[in-house]
C-alpha positions as a Markdown table, in Angstrom:
| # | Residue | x | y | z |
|---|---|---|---|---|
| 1 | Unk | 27.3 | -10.0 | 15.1 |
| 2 | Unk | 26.6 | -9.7 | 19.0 |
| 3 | Unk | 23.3 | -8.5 | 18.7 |
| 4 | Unk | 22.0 | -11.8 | 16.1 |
| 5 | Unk | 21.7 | -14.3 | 18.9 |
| 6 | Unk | 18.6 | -12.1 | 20.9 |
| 7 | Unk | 17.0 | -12.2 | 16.9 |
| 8 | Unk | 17.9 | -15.4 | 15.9 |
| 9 | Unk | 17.5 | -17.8 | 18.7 |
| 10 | Unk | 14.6 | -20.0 | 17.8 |
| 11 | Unk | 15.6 | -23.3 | 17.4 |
| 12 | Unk | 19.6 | -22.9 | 17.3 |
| 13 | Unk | 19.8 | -20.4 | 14.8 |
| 14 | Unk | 22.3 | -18.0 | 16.7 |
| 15 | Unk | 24.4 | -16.6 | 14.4 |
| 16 | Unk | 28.1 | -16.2 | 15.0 |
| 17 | Unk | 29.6 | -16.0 | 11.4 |
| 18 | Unk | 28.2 | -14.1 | 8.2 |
| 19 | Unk | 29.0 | -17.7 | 6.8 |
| 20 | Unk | 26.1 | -19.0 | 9.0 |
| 21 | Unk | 23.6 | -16.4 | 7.0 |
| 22 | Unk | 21.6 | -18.5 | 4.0 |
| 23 | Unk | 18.9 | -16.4 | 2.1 |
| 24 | Unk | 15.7 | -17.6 | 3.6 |
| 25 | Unk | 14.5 | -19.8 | 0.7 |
| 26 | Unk | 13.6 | -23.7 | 0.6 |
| 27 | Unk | 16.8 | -25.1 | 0.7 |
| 28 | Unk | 17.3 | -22.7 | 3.9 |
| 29 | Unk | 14.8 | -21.8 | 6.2 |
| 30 | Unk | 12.6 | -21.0 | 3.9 |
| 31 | Unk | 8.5 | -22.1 | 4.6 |
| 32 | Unk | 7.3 | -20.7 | 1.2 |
| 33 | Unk | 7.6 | -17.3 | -0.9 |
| 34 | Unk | 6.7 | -15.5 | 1.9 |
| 35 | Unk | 7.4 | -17.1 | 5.4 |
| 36 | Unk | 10.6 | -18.2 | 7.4 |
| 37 | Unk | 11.5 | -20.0 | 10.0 |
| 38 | Unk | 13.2 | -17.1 | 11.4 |
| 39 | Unk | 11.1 | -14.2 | 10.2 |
| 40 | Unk | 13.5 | -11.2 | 10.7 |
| 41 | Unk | 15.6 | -13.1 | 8.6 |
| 42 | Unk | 13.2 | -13.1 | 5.8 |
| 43 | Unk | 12.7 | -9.5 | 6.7 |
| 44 | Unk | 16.0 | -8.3 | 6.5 |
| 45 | Unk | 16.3 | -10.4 | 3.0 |
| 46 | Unk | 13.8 | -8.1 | 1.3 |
| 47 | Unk | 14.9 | -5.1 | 3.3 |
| 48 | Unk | 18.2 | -6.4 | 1.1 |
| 49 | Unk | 17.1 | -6.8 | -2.3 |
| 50 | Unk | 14.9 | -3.2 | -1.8 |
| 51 | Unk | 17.7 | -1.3 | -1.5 |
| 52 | Unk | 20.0 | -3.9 | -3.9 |
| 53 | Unk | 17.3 | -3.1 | -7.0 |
| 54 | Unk | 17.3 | 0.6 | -5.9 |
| 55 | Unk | 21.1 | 0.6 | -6.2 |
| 56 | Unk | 20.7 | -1.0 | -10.1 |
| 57 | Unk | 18.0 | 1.7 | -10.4 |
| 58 | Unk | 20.8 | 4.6 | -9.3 |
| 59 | Unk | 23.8 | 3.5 | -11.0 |
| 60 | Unk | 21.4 | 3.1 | -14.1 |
| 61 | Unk | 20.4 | 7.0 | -13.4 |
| 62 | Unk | 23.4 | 8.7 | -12.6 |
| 63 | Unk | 25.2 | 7.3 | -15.6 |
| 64 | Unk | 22.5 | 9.2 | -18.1 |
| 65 | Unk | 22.5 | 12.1 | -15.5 |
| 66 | Unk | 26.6 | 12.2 | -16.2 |
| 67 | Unk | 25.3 | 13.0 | -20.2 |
| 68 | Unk | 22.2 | 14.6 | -19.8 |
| 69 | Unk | 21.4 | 17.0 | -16.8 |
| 70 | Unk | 17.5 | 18.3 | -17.7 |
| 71 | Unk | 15.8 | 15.1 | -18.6 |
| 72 | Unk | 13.2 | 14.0 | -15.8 |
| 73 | Unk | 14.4 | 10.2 | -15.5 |
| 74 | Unk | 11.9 | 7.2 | -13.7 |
| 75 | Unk | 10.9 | 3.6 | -13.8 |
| 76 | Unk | 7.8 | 1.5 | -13.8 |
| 77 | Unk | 5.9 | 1.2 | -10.7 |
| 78 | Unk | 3.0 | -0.8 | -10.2 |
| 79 | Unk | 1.0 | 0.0 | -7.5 |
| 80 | Unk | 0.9 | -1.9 | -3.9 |
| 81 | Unk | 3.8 | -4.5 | -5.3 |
| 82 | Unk | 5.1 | -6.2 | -2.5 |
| 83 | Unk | 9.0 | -6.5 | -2.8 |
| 84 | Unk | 10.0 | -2.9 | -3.3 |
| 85 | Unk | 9.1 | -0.2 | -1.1 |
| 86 | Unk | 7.6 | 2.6 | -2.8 |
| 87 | Unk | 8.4 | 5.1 | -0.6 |
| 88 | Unk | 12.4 | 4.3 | -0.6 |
| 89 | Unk | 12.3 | 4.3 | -4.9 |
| 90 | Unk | 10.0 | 7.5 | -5.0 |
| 91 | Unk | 13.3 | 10.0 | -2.9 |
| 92 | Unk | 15.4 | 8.9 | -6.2 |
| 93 | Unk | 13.0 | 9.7 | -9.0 |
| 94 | Unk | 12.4 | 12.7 | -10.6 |
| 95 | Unk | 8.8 | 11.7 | -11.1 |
| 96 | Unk | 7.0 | 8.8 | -10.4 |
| 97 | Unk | 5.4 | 6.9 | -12.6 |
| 98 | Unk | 3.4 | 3.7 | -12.6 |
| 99 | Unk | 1.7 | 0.9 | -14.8 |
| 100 | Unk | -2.3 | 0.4 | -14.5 |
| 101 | Unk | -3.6 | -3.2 | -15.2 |
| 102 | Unk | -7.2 | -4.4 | -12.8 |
| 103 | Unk | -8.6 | -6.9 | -12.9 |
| 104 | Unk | -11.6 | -8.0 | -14.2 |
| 105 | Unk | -12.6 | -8.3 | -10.4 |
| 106 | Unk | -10.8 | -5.5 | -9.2 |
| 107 | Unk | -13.2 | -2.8 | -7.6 |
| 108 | Unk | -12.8 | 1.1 | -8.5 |
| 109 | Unk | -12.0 | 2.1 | -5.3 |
| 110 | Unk | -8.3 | -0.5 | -5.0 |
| 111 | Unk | -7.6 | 1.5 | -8.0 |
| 112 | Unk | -8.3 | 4.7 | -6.4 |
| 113 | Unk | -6.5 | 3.8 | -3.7 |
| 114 | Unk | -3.3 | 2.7 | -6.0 |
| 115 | Unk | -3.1 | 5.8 | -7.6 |
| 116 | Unk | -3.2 | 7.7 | -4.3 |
| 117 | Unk | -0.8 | 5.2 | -3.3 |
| 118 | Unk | 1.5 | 6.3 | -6.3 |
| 119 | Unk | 0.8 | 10.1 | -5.7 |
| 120 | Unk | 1.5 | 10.0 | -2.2 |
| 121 | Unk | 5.0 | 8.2 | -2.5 |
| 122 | Unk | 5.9 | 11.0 | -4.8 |
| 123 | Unk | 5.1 | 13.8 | -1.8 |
| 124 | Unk | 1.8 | 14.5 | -3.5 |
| 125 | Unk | 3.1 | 15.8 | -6.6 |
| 126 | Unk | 1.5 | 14.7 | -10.0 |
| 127 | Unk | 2.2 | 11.1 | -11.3 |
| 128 | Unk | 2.8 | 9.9 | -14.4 |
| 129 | Unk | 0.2 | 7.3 | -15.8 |
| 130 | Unk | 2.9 | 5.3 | -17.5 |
| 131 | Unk | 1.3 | 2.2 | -19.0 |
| 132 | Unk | -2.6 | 1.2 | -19.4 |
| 133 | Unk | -4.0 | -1.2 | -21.9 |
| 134 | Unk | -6.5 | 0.2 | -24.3 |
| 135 | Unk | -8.2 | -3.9 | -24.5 |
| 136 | Unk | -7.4 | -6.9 | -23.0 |
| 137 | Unk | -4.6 | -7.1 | -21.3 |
| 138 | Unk | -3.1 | -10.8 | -21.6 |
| 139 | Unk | -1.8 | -12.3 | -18.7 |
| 140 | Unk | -4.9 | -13.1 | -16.8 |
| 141 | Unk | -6.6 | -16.3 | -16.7 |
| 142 | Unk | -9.1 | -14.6 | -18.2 |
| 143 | Unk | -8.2 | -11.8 | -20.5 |
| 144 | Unk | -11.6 | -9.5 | -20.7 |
| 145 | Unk | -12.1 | -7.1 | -23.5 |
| 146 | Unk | -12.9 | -3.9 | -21.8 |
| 147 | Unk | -16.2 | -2.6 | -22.8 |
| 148 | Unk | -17.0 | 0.7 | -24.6 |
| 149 | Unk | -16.1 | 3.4 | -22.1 |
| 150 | Unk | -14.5 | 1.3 | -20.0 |
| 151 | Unk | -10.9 | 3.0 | -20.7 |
| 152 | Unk | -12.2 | 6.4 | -20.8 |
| 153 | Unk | -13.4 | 5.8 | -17.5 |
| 154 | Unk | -10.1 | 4.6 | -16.1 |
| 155 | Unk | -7.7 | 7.6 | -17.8 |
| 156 | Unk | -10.2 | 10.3 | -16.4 |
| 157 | Unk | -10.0 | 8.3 | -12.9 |
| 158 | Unk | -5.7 | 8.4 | -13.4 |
| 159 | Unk | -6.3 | 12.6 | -13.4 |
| 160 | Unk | -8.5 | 12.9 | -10.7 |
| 161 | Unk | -6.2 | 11.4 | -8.2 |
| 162 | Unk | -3.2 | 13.1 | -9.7 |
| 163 | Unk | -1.6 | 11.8 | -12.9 |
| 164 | Unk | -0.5 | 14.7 | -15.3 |
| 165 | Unk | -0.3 | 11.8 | -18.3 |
| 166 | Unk | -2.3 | 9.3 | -19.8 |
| 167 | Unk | -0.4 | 7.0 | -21.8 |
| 168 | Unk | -1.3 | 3.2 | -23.1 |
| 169 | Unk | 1.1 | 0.3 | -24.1 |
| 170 | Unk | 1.3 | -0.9 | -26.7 |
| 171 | Unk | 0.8 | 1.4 | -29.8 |
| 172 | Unk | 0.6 | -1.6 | -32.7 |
| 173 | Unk | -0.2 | -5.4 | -31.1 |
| 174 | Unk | 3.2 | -7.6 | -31.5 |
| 175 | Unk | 2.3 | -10.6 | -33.8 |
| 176 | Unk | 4.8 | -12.7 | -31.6 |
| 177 | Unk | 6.3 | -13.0 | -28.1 |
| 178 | Unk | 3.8 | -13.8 | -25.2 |
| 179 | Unk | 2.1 | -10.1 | -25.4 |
| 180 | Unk | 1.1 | -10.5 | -28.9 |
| 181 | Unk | -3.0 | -10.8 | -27.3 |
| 182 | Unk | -2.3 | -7.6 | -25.1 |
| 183 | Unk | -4.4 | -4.9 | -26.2 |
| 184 | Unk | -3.2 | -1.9 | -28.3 |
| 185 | Unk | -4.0 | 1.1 | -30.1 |
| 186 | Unk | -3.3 | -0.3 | -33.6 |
| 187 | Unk | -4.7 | -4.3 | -33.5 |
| 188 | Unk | -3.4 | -6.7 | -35.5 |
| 189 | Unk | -5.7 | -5.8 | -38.4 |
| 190 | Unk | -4.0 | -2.6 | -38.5 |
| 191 | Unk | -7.0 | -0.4 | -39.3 |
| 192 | Unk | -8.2 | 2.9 | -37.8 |
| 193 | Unk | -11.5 | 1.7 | -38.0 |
| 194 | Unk | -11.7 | 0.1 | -35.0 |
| 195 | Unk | -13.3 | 0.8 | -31.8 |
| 196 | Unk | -10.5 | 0.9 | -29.5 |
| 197 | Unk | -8.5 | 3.2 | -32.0 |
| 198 | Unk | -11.8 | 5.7 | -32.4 |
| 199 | Unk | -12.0 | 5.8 | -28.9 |
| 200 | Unk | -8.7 | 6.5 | -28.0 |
| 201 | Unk | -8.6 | 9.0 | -30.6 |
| 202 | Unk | -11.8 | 10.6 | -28.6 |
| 203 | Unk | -10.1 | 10.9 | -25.0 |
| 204 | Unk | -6.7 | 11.9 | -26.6 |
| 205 | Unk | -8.8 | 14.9 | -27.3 |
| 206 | Unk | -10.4 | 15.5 | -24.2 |
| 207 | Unk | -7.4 | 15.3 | -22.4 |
| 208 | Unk | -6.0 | 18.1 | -25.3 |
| 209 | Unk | -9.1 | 20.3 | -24.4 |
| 210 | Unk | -9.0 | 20.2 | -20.9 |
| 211 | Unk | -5.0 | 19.1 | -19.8 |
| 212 | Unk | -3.6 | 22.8 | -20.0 |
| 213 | Unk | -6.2 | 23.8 | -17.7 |
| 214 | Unk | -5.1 | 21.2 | -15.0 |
| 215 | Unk | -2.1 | 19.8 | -15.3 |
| 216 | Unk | -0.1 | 20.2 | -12.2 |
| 217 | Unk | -3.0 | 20.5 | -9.8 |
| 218 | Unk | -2.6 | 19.3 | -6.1 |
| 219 | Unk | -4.6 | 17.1 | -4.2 |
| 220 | Unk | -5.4 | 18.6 | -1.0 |
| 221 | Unk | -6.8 | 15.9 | 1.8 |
| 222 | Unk | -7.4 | 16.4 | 5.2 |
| 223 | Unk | -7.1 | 12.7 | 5.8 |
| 224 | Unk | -4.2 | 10.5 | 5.2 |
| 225 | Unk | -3.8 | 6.4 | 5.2 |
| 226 | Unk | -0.2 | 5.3 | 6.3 |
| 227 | Unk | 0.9 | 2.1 | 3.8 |
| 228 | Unk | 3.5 | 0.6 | 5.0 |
| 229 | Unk | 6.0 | -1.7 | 3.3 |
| 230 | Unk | 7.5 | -3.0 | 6.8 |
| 231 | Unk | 3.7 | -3.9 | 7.9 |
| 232 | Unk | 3.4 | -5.3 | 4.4 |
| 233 | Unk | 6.6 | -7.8 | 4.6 |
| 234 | Unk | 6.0 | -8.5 | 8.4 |
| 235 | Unk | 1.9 | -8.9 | 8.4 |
| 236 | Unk | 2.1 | -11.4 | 5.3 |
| 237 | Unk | 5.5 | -13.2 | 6.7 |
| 238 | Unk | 3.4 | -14.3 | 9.7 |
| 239 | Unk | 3.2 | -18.3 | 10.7 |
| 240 | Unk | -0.3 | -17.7 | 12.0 |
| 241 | Unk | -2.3 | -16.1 | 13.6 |
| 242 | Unk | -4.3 | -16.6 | 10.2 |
| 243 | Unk | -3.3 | -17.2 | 6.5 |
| 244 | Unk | -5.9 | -14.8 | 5.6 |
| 245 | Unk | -3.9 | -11.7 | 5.3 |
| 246 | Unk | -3.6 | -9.8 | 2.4 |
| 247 | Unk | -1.8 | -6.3 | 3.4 |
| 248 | Unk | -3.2 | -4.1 | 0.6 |
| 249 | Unk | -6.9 | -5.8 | 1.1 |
| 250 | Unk | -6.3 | -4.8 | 4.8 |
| 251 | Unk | -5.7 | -0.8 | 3.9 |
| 252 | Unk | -7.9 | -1.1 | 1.4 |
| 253 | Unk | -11.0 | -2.4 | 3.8 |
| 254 | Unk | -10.1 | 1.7 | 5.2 |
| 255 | Unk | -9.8 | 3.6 | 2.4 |
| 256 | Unk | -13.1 | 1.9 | 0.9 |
| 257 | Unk | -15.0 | 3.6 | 3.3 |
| 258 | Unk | -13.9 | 7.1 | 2.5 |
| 259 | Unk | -13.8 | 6.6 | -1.5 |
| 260 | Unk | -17.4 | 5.6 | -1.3 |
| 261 | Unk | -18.1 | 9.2 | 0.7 |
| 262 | Unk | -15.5 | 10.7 | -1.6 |
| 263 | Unk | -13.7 | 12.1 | 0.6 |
| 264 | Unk | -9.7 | 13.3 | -0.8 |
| 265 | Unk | -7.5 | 11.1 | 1.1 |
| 266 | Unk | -3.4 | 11.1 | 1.0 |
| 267 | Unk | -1.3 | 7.9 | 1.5 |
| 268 | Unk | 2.3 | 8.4 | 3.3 |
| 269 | Unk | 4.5 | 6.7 | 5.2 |
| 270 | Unk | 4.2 | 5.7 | 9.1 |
| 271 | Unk | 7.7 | 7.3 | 9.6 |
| 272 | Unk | 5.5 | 11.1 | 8.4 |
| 273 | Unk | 7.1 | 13.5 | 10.2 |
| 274 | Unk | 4.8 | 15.5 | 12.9 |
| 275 | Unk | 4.9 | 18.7 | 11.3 |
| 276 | Unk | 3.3 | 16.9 | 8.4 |
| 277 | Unk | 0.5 | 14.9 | 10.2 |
| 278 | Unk | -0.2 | 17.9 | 11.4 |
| 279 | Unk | -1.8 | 18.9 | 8.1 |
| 280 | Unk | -4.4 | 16.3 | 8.8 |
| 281 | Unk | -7.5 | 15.9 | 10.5 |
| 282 | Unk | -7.4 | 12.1 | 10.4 |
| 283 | Unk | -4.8 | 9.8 | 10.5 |
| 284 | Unk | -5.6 | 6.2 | 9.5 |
| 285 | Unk | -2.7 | 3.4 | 10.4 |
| 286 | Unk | -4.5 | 0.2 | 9.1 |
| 287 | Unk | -3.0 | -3.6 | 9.9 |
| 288 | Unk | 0.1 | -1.3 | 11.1 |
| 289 | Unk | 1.9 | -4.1 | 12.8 |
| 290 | Unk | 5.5 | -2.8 | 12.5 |
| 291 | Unk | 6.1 | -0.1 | 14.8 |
| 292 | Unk | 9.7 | 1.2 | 13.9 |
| 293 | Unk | 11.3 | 3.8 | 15.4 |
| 294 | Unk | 9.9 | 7.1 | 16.9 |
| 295 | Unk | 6.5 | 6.5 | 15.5 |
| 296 | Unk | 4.7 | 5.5 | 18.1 |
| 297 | Unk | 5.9 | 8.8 | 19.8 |
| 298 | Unk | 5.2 | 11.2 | 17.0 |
| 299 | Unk | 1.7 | 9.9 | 17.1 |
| 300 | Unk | 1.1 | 10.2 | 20.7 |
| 301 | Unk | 2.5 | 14.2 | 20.1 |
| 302 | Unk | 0.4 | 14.5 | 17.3 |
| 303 | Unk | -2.9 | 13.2 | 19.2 |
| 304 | Unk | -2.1 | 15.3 | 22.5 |
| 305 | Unk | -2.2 | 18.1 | 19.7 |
| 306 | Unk | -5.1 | 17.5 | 18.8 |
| 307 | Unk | -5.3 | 15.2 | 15.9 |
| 308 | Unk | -7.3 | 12.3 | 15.2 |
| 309 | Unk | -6.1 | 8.5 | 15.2 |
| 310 | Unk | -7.3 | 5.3 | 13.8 |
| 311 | Unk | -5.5 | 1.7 | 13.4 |
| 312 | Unk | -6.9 | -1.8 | 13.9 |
| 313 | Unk | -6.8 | -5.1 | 14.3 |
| 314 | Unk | -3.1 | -6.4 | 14.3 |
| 315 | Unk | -1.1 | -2.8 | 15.1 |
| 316 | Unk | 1.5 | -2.1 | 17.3 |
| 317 | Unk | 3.0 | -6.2 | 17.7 |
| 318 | Unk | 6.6 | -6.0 | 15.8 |
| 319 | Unk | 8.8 | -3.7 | 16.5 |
| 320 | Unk | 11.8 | -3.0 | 13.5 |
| 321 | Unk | 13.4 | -6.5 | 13.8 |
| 322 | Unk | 9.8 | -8.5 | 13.4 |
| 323 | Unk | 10.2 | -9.0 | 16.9 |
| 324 | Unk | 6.8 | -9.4 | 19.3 |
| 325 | Unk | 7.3 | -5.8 | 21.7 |
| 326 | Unk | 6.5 | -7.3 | 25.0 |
| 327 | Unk | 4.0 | -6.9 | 27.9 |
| 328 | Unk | 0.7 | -7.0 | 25.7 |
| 329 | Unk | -0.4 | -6.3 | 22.5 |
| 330 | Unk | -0.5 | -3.1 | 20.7 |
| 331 | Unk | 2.8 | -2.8 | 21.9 |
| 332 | Unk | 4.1 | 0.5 | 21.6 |
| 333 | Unk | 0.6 | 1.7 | 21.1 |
| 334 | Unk | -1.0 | 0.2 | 24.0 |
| 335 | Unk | -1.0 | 3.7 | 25.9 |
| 336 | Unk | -2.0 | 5.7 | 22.9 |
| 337 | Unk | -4.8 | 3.6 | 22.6 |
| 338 | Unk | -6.2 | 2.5 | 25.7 |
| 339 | Unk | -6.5 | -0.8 | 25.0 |
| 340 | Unk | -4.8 | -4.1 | 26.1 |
| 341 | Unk | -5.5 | -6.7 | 23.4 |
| 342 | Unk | -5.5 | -10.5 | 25.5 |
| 343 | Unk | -6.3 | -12.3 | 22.5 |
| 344 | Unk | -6.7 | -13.0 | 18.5 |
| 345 | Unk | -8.8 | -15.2 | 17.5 |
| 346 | Unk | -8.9 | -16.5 | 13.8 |
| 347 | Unk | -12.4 | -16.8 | 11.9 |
| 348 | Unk | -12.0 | -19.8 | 9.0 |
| 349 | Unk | -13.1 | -18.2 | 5.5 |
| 350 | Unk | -16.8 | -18.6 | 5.8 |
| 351 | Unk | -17.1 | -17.4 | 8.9 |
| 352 | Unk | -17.6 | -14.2 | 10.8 |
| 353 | Unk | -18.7 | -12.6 | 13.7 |
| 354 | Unk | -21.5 | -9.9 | 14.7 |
| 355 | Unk | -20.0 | -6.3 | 15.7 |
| 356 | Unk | -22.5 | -4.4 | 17.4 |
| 357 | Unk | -21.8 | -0.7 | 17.9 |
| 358 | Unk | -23.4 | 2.5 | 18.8 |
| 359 | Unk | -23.4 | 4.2 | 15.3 |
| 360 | Unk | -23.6 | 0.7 | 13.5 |
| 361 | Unk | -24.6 | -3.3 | 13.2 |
| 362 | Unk | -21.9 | -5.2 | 11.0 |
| 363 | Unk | -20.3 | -8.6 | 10.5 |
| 364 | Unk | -16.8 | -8.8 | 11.3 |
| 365 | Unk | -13.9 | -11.5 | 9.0 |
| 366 | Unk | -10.1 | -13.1 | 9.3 |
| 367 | Unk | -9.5 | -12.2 | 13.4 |
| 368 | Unk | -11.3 | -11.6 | 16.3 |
| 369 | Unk | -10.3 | -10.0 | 19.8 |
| 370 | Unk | -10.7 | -10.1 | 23.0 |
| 371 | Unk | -9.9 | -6.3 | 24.3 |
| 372 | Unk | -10.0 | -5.1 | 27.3 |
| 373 | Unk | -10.3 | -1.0 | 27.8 |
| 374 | Unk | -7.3 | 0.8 | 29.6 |
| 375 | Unk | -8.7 | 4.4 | 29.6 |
| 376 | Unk | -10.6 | 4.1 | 25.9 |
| 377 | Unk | -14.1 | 4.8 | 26.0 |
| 378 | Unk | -17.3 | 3.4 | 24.5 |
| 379 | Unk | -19.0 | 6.7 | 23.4 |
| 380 | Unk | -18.6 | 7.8 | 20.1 |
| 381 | Unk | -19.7 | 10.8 | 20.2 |
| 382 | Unk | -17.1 | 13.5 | 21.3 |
| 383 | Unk | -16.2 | 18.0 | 20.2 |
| 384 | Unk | -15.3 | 18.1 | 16.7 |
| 385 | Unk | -11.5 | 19.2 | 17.3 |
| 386 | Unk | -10.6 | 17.0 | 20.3 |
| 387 | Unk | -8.2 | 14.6 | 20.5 |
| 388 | Unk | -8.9 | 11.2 | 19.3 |
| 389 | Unk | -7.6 | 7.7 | 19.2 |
| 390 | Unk | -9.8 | 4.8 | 18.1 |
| 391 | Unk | -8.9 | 1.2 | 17.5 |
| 392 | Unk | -11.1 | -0.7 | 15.3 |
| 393 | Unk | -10.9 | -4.3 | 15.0 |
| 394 | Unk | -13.4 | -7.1 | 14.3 |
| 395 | Unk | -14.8 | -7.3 | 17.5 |
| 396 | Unk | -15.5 | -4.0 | 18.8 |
| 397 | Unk | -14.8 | -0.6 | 17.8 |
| 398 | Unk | -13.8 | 2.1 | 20.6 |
């Protein structure tokens, strides 16, 4: 335990005993469901129960692997959800699979982006589109019928970004338990005369028509999106500068931007090895706070290479114990960038603040900065294959 007191000493938490560790929850140094007092004690906590669920997960698999060596075996994902990382669960899967419920609010392109998000942890192999609902789906305030076409549209979305099923829960509505008003195949009235059974009778055979012809097809992108589970836990676990963080809203605010010009994009880790980036035009790090080991290096090899770079507002302050990297914000990005960030400033919820660029005239939300350029430039306009690394944030974009 040498090494606690340099993490933990903020007001008299060193650490000398394991019997001095408390989870960081309200009776504890918990602030809420998401914050500590001691925030790379809150980070280590989830880093614990990640791996603790993975090892249920493992045990659970290797006993039906000990019976049955052919079976592909998985679990449930669902999409950007915060305590488990993705990425960890994907290396013990034999596919991955994942459940799709929006939102009544929740635009195409976050669902886009979550099923990229599902087919990158997977190493860009198909996915599985475990569990949609063909109707409502009841545990939202408001539980929306979806309208005629409505579920077509989302199966045939699933394939495009990579799913090699289409599958819906339930088959027959439960007349008890809290999911007896979740949408199914079979309502309660138990007739094949409905519309939600006649039109998942249509795209079953579609997808019969079509699947042989392209199941197992690869996505190829020449841009990828790092998502990040350590950014997630750290940018979210924050006492300030804002409360306005949302980490999936963050790499969504990126990934909108190249769904609306469809452009193929691939969603990996921030620990990609460089022989892997290299595969990419574009590299997009957004809200990358956590820096951990050896990333900031393979970036600045795989820039000097010749590859393109963008992160943003927040990047580069943590390093892998949630701990601010001194001598000026990005941190270990600072020199790959160009850029010494002085300040963040936070804009309340109605507010924002005019971004005037070369290419573009915007309003800019949540923080602010005041940046000052160490070797970046202004132009924007530079030889197709050079070398590239931009940092976009609300005030100014370089």
């Amino acid at each position: 335990m040498s090494s606690a007191p340099c993490c933990a000493n903020f007001w008299s938490h060193t650490i000398y005993d394991w019997g001095d560790v408390v989870p960081p929850v309200s009776y504890g140094d918990g602030i809420s469901d998401a914050k500590c007092v001691v925030s790379g004690l809150q980070m280590d906590y989830r880093r614990f129960q990640n791996q603790a669920q993975l090892a249920c997960y493992t045990n659970e698999r290797d006993a039906i692997r000990a019976y049955d060596a052919a079976t592909p075996i998985t679990t449930n994902l669902m999409g950007t959800f915060k305590d488990l990382d993705y990425f960890e669960w994907a290396k013990e899967m034999d596919v991955v699979s994942w459940d799709n419920y929006p939102g009544m609010d929740t635009p195409p392109s976050f669902t886009a982006m979550c099923h990229d998000l599902m087919r990158g942890i997977g190493g860009n192999k198909p996915f599985m589109l475990m569990e949609q609902t063909p109707n409502q789906q009841n545990w939202f305030p408001f539980c929306k019928v979806k309208r005629p076409g409505e579920v077509r549209k989302l199966s045939w979305q699933a394939v495009s970004h990579g799913a090699d099923t289409v599958q819906f829960f339930q088959m027959k509505q439960s007349i008890g338990g809290c999911e007896r008003f979740h949408g199914a195949v079979i309502a309660h009235d138990g007739t094949e005369q409905s519309r939600v059974f006649k039109e998942t009778t249509a795209l079953g055979g579609e997808l019969d028509r079509i699947g042989k012809r392209i199941m197992g097809s690869e996505i190829r992108a020449k841009v990828a999106i790092m998502f990040d589970w350590q950014s997630y836990w750290s940018l979210e676990g924050c006492v300030g500068p804002t409360a306005g963080f949302s980490y999936p809203n963050e790499v969504h605010r990126f990934y909108r931007a190249f769904w609306r010009r469809n452009v193929p994009v691939d969603i990996i880790e921030s620990t990609t090895p460089l022989d892997k980036l290299k595969q990419y035009d574009l590299v997009v790090a957004p809200a990358l706070i956590t820096v951990l080991p050896g990333v900031a290096e393979t970036l600045e090899s795989y820039v000097s290479e010749g590859g393109s770079f963008i992160t943003g507002y927040m990047a580069g302050i943590h390093d892998e114990h949630d701990l601010v990297v001194p001598g000026g914000y990005p941190g270990k990005l600072r020199d790959l960038m160009g850029v010494w960030v002085e300040e963040i400033d936070a804009l309340a919820p109605d507010e924002t603040i005019e971004v005037h660029g070369d290419a573009v005239d915007a309003k800019g939300e949540i923080v602010a900065s005041i940046i000052h350029r160490e070797g970046a430039r202004r132009d924007r306009i530079r030889p197709r294959k050079s070398p590239d690394a931009i940092l976009v944030t609300g005030f100014e974009l370089y």
